[in-house]
Each structure stands twice: as structure tokens, then as C-alpha cells.
PQR file with spaces between the fields and no chain letter, atoms N, CA, C, O and H, PARSE charges and radii, in Angstrom:
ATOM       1  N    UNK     1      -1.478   -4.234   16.571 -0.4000 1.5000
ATOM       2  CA   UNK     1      -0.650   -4.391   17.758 -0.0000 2.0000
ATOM       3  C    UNK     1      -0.733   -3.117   18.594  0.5500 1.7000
ATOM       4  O    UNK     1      -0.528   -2.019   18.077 -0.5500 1.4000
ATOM       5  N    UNK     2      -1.044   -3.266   19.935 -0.4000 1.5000
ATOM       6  CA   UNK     2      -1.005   -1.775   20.715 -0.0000 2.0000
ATOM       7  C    UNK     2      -0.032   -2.431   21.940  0.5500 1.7000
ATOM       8  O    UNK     2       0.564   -3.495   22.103 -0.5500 1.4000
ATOM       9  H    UNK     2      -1.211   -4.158   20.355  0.4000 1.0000
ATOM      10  N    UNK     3      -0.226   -1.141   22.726 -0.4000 1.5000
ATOM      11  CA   UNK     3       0.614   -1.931   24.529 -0.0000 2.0000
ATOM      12  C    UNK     3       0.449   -3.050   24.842  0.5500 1.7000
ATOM      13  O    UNK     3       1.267   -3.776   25.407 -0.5500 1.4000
ATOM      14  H    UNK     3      -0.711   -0.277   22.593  0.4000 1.0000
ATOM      15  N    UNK     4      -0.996   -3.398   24.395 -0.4000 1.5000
ATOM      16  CA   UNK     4      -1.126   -4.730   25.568 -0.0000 2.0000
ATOM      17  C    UNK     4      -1.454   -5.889   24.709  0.5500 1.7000
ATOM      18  O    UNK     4      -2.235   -6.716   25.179 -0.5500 1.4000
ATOM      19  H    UNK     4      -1.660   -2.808   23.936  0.4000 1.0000
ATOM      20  N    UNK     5      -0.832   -6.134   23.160 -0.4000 1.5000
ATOM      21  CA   UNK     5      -0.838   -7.032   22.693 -0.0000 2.0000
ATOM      22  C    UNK     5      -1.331   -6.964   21.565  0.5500 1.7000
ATOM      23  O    UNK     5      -1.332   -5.753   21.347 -0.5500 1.4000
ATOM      24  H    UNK     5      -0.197   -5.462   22.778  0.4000 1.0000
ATOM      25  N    UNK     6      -1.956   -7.693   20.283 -0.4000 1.5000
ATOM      26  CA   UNK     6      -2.739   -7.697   19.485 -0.0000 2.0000
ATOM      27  C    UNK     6      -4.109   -7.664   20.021  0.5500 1.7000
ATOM      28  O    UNK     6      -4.513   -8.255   21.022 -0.5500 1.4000
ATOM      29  H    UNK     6      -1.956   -8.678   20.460  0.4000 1.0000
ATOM      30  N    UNK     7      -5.048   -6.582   18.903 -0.4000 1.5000
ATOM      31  CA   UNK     7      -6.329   -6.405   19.127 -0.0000 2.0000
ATOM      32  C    UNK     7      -6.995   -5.908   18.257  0.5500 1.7000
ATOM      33  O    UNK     7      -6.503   -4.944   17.670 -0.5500 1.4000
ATOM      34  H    UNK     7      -4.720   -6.101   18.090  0.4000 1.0000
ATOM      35  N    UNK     8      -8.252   -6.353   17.893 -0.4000 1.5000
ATOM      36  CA   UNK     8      -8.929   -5.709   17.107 -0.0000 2.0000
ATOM      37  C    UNK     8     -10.456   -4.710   17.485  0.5500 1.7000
ATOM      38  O    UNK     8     -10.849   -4.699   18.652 -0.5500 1.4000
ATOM      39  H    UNK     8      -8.652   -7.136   18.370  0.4000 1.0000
ATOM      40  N    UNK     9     -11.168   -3.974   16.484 -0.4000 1.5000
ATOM      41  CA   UNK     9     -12.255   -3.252   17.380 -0.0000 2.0000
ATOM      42  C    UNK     9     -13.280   -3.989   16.229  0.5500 1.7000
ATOM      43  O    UNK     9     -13.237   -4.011   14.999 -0.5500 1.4000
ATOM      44  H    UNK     9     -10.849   -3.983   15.536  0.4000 1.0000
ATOM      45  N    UNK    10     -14.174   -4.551   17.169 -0.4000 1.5000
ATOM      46  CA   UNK    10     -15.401   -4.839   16.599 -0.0000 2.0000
ATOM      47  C    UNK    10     -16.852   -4.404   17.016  0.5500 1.7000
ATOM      48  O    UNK    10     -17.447   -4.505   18.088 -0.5500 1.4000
ATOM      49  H    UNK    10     -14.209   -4.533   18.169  0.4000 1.0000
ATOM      50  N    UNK    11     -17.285   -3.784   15.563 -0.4000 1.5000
ATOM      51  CA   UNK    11     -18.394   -2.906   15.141 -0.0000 2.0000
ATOM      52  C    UNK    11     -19.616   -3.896   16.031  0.5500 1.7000
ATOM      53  O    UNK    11     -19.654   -5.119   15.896 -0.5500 1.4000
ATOM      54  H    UNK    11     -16.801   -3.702   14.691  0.4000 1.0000
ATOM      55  N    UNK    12     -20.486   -3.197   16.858 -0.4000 1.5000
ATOM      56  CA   UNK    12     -21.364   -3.873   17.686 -0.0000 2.0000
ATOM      57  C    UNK    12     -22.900   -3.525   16.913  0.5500 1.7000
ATOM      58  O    UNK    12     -22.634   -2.788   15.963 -0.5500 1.4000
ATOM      59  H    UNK    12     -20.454   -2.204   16.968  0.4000 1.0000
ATOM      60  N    UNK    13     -24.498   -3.802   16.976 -0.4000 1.5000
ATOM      61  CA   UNK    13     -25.105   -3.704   16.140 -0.0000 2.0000
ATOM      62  C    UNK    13     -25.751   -2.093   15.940  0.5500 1.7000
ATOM      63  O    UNK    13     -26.358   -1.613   14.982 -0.5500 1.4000
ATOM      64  H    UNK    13     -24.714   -4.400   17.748  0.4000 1.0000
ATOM      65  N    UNK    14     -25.348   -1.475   17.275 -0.4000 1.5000
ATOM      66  CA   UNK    14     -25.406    0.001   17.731 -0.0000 2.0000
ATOM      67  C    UNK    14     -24.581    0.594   16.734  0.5500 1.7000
ATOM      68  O    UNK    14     -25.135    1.562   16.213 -0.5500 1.4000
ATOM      69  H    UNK    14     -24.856   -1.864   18.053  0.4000 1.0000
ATOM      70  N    UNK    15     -23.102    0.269   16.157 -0.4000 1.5000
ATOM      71  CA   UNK    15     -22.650    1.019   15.336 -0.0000 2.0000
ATOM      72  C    UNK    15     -21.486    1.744   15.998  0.5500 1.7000
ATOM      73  O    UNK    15     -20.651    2.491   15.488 -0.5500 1.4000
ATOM      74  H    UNK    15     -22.652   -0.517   16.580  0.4000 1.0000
ATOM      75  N    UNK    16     -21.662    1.262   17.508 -0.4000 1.5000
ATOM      76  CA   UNK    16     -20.122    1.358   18.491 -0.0000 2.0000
ATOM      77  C    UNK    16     -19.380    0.182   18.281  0.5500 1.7000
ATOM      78  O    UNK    16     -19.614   -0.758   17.522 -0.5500 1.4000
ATOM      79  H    UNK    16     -22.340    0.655   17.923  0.4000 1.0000
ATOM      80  N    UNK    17     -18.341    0.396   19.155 -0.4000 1.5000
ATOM      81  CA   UNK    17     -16.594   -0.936   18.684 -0.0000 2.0000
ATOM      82  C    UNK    17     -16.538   -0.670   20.426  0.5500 1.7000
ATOM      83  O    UNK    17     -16.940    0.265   21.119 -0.5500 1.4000
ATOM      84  H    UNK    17     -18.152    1.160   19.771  0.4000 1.0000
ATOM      85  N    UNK    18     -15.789   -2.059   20.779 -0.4000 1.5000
ATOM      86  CA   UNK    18     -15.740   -2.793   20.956 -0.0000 2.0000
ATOM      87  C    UNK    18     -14.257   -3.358   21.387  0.5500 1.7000
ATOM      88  O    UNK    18     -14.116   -4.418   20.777 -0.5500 1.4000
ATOM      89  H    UNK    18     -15.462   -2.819   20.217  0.4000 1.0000
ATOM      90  N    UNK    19     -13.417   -3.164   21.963 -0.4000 1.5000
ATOM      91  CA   UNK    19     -11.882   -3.480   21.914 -0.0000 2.0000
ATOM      92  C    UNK    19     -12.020   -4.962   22.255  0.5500 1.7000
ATOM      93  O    UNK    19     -12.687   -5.339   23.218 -0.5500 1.4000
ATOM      94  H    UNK    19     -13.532   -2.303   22.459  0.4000 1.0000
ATOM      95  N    UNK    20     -11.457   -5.679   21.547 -0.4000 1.5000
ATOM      96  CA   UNK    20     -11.058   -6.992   21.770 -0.0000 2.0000
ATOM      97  C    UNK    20      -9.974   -7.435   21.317  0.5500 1.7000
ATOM      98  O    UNK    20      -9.586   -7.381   20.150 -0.5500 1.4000
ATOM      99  H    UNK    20     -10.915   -5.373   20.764  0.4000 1.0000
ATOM     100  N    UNK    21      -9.245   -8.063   22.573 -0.4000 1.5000
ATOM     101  CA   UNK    21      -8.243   -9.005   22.133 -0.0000 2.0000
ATOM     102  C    UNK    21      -8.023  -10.091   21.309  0.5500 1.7000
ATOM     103  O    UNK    21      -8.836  -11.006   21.439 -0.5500 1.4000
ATOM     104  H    UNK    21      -9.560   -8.107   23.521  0.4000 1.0000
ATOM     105  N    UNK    22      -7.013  -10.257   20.379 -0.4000 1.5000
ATOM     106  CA   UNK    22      -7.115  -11.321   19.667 -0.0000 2.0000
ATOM     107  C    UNK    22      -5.609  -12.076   19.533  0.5500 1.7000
ATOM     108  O    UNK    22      -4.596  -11.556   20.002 -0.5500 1.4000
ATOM     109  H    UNK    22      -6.353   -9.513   20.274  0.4000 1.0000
ATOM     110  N    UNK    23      -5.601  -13.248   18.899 -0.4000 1.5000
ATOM     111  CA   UNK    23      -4.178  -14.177   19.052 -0.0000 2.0000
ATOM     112  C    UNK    23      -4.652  -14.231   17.473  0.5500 1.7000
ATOM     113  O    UNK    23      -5.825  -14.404   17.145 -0.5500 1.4000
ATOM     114  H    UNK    23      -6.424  -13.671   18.519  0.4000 1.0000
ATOM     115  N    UNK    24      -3.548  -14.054   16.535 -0.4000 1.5000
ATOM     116  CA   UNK    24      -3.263  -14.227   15.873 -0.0000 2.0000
ATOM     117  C    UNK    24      -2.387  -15.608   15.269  0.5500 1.7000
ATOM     118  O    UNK    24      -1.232  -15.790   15.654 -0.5500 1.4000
ATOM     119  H    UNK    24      -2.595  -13.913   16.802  0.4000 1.0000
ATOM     120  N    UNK    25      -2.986  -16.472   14.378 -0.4000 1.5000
ATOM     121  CA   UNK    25      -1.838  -17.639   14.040 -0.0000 2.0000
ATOM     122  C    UNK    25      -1.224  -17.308   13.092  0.5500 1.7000
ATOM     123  O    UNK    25      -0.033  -17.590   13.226 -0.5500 1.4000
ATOM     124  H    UNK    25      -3.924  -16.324   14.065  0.4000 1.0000
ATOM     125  N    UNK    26      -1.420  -16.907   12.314 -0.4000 1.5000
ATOM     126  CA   UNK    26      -0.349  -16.109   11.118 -0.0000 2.0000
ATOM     127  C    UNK    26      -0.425  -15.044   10.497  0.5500 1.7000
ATOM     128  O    UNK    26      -1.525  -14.557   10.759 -0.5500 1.4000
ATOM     129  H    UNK    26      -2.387  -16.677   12.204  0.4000 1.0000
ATOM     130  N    UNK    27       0.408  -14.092    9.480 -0.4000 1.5000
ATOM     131  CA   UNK    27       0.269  -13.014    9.119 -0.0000 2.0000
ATOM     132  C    UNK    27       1.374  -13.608    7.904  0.5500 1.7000
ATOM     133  O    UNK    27       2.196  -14.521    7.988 -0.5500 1.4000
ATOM     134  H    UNK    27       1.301  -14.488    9.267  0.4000 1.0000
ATOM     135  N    UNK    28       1.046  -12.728    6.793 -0.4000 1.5000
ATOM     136  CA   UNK    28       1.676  -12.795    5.052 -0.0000 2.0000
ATOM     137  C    UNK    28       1.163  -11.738    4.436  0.5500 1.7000
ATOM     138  O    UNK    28       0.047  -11.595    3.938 -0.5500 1.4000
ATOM     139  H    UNK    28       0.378  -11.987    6.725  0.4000 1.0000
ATOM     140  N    UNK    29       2.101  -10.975    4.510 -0.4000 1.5000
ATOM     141  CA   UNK    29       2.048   -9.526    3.787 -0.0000 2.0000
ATOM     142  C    UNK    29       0.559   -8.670    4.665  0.5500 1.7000
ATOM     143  O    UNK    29       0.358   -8.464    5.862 -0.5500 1.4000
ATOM     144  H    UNK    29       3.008  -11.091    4.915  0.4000 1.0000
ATOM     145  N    UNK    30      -0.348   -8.306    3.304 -0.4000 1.5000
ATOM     146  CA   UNK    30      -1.540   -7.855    3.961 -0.0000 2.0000
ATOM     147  C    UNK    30      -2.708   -8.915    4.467  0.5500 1.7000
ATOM     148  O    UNK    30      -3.731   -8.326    4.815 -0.5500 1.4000
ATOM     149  H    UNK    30      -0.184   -8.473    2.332  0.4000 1.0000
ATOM     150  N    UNK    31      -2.757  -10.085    4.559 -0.4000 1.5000
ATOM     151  CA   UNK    31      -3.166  -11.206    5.275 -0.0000 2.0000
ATOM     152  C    UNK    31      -3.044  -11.796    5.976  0.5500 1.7000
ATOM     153  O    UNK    31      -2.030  -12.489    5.904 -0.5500 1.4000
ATOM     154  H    UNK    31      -1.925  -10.564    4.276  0.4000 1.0000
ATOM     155  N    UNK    32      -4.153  -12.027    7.443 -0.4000 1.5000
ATOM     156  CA   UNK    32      -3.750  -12.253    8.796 -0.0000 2.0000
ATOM     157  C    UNK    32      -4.855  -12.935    8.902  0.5500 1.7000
ATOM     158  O    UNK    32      -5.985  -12.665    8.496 -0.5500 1.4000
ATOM     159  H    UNK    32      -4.977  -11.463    7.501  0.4000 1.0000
ATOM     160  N    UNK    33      -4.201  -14.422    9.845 -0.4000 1.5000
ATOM     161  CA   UNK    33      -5.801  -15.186   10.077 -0.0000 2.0000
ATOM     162  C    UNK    33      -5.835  -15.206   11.925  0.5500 1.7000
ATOM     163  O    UNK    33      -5.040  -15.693   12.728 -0.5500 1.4000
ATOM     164  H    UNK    33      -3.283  -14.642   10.175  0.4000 1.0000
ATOM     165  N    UNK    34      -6.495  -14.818   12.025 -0.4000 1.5000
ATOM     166  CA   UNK    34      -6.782  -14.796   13.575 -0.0000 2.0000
ATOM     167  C    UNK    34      -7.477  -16.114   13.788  0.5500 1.7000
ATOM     168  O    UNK    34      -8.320  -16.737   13.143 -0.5500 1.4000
ATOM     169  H    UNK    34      -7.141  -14.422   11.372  0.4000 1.0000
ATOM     170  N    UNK    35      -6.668  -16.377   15.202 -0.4000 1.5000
ATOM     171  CA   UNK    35      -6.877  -18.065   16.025 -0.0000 2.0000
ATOM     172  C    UNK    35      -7.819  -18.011   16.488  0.5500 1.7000
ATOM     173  O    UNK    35      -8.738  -18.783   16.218 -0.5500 1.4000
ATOM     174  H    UNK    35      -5.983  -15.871   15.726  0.4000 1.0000
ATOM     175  N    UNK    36      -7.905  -16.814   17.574 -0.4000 1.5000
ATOM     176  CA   UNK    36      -8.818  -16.880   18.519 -0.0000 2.0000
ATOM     177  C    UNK    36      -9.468  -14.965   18.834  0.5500 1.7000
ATOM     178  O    UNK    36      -8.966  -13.906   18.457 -0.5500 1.4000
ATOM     179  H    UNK    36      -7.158  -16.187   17.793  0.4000 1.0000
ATOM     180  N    UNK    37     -10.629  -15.209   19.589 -0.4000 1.5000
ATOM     181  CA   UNK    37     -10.958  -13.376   19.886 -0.0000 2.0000
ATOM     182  C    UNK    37     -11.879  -12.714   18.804  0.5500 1.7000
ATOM     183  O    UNK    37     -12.249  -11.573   19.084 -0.5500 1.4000
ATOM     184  H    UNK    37     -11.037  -16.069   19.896  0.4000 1.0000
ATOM     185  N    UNK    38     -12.340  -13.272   17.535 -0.4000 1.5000
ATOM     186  CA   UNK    38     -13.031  -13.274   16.594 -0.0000 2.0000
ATOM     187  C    UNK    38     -13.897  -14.204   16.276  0.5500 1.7000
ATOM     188  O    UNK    38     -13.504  -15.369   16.236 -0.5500 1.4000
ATOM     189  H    UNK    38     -12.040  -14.199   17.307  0.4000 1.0000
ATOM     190  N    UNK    39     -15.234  -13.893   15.988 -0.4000 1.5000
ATOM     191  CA   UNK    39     -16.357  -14.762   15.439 -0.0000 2.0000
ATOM     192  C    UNK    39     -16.281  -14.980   13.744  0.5500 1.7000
ATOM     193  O    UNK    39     -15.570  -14.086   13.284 -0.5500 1.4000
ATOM     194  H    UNK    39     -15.553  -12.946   16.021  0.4000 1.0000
ATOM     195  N    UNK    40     -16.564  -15.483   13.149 -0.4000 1.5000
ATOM     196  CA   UNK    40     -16.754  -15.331   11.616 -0.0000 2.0000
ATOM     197  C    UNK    40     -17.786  -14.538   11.263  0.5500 1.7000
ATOM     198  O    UNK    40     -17.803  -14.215   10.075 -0.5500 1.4000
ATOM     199  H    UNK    40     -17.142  -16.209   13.523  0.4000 1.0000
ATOM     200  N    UNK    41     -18.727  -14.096   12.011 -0.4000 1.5000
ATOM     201  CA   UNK    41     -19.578  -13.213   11.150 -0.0000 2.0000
ATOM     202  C    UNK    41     -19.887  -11.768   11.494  0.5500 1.7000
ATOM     203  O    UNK    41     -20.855  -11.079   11.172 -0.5500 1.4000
ATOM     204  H    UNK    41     -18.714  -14.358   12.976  0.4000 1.0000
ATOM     205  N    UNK    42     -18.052  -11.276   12.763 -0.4000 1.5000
ATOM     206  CA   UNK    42     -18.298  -10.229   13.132 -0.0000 2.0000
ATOM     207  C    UNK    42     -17.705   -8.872   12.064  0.5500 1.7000
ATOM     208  O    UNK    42     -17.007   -9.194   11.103 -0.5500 1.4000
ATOM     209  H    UNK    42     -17.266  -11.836   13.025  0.4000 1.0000
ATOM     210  N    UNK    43     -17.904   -7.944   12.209 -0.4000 1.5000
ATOM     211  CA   UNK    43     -17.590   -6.719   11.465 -0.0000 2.0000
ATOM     212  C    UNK    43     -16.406   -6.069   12.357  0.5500 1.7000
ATOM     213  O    UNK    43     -16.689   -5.484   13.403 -0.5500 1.4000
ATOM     214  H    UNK    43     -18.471   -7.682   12.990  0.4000 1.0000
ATOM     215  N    UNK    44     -14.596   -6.236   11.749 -0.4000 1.5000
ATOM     216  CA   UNK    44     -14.035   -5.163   12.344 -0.0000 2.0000
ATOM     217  C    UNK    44     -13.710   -3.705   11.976  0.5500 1.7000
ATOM     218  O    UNK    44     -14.524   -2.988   11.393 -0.5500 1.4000
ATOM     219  H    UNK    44     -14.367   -6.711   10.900  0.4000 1.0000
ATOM     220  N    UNK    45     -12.940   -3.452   12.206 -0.4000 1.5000
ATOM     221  CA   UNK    45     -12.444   -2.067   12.010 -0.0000 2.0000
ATOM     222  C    UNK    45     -11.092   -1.883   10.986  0.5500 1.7000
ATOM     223  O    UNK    45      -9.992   -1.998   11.525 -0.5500 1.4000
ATOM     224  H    UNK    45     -12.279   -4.035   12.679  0.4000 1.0000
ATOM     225  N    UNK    46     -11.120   -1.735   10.224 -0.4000 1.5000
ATOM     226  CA   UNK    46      -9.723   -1.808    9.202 -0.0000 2.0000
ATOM     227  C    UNK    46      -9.091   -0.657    8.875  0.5500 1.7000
ATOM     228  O    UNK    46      -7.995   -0.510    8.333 -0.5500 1.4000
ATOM     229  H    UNK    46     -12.014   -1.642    9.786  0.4000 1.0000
ATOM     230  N    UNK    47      -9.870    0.144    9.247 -0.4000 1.5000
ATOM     231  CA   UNK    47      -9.046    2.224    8.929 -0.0000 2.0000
ATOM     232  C    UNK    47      -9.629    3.021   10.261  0.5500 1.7000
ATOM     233  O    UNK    47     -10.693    2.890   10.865 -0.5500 1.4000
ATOM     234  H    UNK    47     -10.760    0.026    9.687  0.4000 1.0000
ATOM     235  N    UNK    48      -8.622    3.802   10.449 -0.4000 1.5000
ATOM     236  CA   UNK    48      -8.806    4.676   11.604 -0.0000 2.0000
ATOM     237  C    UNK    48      -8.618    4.469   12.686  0.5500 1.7000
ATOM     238  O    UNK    48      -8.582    5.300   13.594 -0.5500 1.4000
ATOM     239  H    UNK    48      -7.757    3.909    9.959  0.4000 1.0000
ATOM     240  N    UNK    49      -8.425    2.997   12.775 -0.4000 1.5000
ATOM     241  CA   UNK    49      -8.651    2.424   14.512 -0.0000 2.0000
ATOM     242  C    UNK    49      -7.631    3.113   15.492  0.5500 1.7000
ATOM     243  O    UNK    49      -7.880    3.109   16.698 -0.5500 1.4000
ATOM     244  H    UNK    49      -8.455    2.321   12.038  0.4000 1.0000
ATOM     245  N    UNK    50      -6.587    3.654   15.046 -0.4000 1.5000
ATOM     246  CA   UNK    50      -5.693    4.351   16.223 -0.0000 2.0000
ATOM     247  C    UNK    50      -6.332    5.718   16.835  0.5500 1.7000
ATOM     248  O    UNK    50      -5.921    6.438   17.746 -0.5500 1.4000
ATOM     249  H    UNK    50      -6.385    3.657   14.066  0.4000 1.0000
ATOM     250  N    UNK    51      -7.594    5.826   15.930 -0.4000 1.5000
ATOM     251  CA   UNK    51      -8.209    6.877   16.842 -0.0000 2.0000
ATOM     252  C    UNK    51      -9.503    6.184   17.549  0.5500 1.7000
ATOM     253  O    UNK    51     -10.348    6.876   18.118 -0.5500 1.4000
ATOM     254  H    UNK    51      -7.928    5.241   15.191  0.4000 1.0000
ATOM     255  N    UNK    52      -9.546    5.502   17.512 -0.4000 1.5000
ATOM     256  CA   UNK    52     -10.698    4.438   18.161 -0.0000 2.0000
ATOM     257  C    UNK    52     -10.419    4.461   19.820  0.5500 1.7000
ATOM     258  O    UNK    52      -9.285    4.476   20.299 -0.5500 1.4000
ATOM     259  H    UNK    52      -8.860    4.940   17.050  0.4000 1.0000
ATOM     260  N    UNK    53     -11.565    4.462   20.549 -0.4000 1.5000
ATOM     261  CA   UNK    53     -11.545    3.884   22.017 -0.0000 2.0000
ATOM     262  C    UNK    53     -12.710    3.608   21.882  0.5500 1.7000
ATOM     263  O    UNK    53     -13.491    4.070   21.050 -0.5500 1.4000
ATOM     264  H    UNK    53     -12.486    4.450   20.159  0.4000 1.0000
ATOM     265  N    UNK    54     -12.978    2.546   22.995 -0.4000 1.5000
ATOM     266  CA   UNK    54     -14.412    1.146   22.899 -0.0000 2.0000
ATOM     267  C    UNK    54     -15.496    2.234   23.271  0.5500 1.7000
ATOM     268  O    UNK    54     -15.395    2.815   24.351 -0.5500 1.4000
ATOM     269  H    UNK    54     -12.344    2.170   23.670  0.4000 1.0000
ATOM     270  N    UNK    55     -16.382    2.482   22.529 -0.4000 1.5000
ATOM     271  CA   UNK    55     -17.729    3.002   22.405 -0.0000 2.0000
ATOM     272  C    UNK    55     -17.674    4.357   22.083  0.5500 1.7000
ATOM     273  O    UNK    55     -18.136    5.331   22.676 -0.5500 1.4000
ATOM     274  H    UNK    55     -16.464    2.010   21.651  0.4000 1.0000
ATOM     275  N    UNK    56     -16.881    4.242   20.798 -0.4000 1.5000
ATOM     276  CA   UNK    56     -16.671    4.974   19.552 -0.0000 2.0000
ATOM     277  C    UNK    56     -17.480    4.845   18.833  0.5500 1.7000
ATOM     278  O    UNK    56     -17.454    3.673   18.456 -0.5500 1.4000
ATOM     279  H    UNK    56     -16.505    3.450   20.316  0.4000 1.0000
ATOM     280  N    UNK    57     -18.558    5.592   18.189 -0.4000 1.5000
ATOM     281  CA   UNK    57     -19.501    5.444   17.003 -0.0000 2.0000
ATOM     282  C    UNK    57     -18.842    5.499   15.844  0.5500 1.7000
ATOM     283  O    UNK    57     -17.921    6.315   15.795 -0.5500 1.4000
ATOM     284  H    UNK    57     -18.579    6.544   18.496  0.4000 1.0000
ATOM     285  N    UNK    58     -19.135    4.638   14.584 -0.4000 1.5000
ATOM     286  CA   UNK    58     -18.716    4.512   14.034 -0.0000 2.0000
ATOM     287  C    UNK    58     -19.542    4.449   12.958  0.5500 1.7000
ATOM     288  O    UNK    58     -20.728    4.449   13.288 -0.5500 1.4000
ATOM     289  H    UNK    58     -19.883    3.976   14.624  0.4000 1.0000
ATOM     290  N    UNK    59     -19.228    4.367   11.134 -0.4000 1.5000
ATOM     291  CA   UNK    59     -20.340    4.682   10.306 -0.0000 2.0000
ATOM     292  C    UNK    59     -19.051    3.747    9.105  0.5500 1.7000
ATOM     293  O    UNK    59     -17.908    3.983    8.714 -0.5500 1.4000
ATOM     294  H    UNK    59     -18.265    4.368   10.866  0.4000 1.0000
ATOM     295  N    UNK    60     -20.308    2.388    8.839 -0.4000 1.5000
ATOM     296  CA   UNK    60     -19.926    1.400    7.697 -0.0000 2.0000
ATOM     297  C    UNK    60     -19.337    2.108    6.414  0.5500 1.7000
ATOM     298  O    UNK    60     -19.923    3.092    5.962 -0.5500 1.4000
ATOM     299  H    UNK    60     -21.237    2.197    9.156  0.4000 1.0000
ATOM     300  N    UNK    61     -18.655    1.822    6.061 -0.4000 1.5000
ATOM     301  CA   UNK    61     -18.444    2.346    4.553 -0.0000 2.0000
ATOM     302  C    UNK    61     -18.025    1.166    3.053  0.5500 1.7000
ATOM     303  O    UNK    61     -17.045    0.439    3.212 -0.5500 1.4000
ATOM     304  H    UNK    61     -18.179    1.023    6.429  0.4000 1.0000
ATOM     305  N    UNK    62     -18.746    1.075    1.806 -0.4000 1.5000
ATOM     306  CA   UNK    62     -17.773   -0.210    1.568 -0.0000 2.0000
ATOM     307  C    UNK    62     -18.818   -0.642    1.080  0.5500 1.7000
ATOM     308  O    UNK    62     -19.670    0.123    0.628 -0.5500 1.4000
ATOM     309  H    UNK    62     -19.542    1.665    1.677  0.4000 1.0000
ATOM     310  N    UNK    63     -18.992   -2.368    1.078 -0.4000 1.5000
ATOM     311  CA   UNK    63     -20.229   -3.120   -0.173 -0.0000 2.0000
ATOM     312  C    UNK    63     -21.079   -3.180    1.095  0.5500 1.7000
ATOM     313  O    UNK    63     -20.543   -3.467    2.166 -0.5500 1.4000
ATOM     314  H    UNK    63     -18.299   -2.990    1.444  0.4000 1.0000
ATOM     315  N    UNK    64     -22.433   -2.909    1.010 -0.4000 1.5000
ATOM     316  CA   UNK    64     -23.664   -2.598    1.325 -0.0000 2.0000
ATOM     317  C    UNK    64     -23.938   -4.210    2.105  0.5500 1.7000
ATOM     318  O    UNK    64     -24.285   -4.181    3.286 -0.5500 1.4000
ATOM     319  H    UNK    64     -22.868   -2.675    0.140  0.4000 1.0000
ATOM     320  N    UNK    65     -23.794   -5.393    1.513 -0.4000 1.5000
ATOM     321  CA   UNK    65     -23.971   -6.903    1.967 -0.0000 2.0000
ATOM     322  C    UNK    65     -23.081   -6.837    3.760  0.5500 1.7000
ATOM     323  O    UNK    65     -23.451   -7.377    4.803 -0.5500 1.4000
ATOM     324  H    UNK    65     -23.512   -5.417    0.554  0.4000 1.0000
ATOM     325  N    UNK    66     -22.122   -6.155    3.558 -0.4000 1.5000
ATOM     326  CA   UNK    66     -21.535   -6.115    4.846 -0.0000 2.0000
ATOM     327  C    UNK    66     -22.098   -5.393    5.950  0.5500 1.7000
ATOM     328  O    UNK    66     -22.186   -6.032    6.998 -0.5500 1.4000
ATOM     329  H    UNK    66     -21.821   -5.717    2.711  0.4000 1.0000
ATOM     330  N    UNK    67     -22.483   -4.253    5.951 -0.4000 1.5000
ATOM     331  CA   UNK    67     -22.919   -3.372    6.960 -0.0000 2.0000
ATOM     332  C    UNK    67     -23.790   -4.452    7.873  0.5500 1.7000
ATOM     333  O    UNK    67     -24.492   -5.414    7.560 -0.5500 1.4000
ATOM     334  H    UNK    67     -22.412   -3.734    5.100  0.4000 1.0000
ATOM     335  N    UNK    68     -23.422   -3.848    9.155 -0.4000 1.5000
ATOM     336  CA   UNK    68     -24.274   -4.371   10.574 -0.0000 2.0000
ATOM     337  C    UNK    68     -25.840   -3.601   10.423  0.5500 1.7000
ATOM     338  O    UNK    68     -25.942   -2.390   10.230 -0.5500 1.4000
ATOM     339  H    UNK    68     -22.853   -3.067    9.409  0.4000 1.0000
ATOM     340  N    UNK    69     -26.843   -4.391   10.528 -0.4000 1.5000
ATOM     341  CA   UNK    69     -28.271   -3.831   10.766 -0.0000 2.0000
ATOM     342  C    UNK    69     -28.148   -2.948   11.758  0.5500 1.7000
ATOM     343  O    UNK    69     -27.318   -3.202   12.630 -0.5500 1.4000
ATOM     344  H    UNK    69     -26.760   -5.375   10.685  0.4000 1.0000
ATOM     345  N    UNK    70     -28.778   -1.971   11.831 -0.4000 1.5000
ATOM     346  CA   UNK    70     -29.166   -1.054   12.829 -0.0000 2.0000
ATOM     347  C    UNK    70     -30.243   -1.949   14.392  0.5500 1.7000
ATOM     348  O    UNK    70     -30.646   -1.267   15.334 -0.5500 1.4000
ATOM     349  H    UNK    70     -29.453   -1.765   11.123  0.4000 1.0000
């Protein structure tokens, strides 16, 4: 959640983010399924993002199957 609503940053194949808006249909504890503003096979941002602004480089960390190709 920021000023202007819910949003998430998604990792682009450069390895920059991306600010996008999103609508959320529900949230339960640490689980949130987003309605709309998300693809299924995009990569977001889950730590750090309050220091994030859109074309922020950024560096994968985590299971190897996930990372965006260069």
C-alpha cells in the first residue's frame, strides 16, 4: 500500500522494476491474491521495495528456477 493505492514493483528482463498498480481481491495473514495489474509469470519484488523507484536495478536472490533471464 503507498499514497496512491496498492502496488507492486515488477522485475523487468533488464533486472529494473517497474511500478505497477494492482487491485487486490483478498488478503489472509501473509497471503494476498491479486485480481488484477499482475501476469502469472511475472517476477515481483517482496523485500526492500520502500526503497524502490521504477528503474531501480535490482539483483534476484532465492531458488535459481525463478530468476528473470538476462
Amino acid at each position: 500500500m503507498g499514497q496512491q493505492g496498492e502496488y507492486a514493483y515488477v522485475v523487468k528482463s533488464d533486472h529494473t522494476v517497474e511500478y505497477r498498480p494492482v487491485v487486490v481481491e483478498r488478503a489472509a495473514g501473509l497471503d494476498t491474491v491479486i485480481k488484477s495489474g499482475l501476469k502469472p509469470s511475472e517476477v515481483v519484488v517482496t523485500d526492500g521495495h520502500l526503497r524502490l523507484v521504477a528503474g531501480s536495478r535490482v539483483s534476484i536472490k532465492g531458488d535459481e528456477s525463478q530468476q528473470v533471464a538476462p
